[in-house]
N, CA and C atoms as a LAMMPS dump frame, in Angstrom:
ITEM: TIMESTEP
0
ITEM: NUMBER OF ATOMS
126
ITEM: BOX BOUNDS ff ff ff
-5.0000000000000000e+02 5.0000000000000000e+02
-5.0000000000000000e+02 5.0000000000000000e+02
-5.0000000000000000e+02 5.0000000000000000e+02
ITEM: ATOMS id mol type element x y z
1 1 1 N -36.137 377.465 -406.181
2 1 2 C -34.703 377.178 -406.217
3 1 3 C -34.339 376.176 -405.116
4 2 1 N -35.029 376.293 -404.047
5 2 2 C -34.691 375.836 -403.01
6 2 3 C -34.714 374.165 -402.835
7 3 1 N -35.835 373.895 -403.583
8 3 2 C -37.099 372.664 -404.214
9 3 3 C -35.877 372.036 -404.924
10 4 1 N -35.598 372.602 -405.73
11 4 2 C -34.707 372.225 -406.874
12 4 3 C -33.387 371.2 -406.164
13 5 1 N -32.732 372.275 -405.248
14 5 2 C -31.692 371.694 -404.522
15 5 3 C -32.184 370.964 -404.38
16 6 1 N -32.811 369.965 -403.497
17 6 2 C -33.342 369.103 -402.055
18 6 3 C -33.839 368.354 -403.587
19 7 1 N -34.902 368.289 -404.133
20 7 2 C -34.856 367.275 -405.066
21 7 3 C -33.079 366.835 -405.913
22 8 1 N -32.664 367.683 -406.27
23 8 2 C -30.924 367.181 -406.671
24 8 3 C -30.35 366.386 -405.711
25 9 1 N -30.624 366.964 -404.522
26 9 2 C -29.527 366.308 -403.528
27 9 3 C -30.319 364.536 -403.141
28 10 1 N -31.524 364.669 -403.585
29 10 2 C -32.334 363.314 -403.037
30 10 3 C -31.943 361.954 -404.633
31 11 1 N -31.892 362.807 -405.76
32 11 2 C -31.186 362.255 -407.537
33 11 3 C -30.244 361.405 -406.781
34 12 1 N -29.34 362.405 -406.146
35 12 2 C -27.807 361.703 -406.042
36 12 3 C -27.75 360.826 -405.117
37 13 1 N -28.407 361.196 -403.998
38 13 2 C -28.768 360.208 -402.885
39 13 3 C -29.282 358.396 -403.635
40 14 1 N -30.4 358.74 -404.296
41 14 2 C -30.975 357.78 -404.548
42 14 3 C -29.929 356.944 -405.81
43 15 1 N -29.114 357.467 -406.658
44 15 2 C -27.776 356.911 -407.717
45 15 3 C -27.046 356.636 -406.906
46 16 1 N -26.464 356.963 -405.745
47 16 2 C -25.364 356.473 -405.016
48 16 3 C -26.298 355.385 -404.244
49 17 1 N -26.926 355.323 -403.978
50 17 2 C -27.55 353.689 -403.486
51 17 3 C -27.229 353.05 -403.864
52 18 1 N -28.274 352.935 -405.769
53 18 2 C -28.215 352.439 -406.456
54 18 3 C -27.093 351.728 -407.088
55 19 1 N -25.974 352.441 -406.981
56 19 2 C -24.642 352.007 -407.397
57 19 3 C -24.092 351.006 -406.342
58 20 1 N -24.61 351.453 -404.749
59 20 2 C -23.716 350.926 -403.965
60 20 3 C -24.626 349.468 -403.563
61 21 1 N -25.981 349.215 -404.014
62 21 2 C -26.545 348.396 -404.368
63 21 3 C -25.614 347.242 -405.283
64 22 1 N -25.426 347.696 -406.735
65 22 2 C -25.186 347.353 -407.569
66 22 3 C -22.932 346.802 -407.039
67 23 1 N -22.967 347.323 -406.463
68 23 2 C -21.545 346.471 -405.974
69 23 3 C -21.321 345.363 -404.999
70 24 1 N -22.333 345.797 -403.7
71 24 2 C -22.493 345.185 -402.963
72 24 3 C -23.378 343.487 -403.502
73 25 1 N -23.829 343.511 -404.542
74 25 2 C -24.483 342.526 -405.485
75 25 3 C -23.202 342.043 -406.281
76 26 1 N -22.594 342.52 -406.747
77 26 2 C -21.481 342.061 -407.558
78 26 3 C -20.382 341.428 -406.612
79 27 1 N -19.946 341.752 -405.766
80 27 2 C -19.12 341.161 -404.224
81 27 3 C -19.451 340.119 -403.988
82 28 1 N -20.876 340.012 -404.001
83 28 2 C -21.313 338.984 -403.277
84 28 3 C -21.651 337.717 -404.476
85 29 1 N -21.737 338.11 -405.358
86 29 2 C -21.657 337.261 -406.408
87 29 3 C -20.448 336.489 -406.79
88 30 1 N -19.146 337.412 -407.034
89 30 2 C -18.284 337.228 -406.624
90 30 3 C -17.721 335.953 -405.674
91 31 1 N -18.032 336.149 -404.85
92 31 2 C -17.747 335.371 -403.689
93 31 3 C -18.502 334.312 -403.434
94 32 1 N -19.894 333.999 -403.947
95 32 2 C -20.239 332.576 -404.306
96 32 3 C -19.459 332.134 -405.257
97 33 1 N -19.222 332.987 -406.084
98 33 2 C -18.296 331.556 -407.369
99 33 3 C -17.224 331.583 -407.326
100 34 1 N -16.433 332.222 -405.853
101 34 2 C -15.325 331.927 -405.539
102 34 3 C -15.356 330.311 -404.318
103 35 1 N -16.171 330.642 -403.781
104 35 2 C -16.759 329.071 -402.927
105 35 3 C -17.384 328.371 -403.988
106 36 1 N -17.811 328.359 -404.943
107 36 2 C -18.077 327.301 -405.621
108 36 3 C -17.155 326.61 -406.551
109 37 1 N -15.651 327.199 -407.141
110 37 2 C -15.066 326.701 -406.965
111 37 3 C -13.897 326.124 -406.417
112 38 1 N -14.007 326.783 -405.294
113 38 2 C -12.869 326.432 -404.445
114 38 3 C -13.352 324.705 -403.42
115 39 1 N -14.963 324.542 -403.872
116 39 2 C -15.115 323.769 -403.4
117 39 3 C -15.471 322.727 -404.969
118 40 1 N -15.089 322.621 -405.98
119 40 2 C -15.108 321.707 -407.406
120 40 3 C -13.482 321.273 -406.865
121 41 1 N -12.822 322.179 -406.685
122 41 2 C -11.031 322.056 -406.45
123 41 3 C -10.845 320.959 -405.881
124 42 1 N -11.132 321.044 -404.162
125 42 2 C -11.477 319.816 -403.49
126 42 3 C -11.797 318.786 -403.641
């Protein structure tokens, strides 16, 4: 039972990365093609 927990709690650990991976990638993506065209504008 105990196993069980500590592997669950390591699932969620490792999906909340993953997610916060997956935003921190999108932000930043984001924000090149906000400088890219803020610099076509120019």
């Amino acid at each position: 039972m105990h196993l069980r927990e500590k592997n669950y709690e390591e699932l969620l650990l490792s999906r909340s990365r993953k997610q916060h991976t997956l935003v921190t990638w999108t932000i930043w993506k984001l924000k090149i093609e906000q400088e890219r065209n803020w610099q076509i504008r120019r």
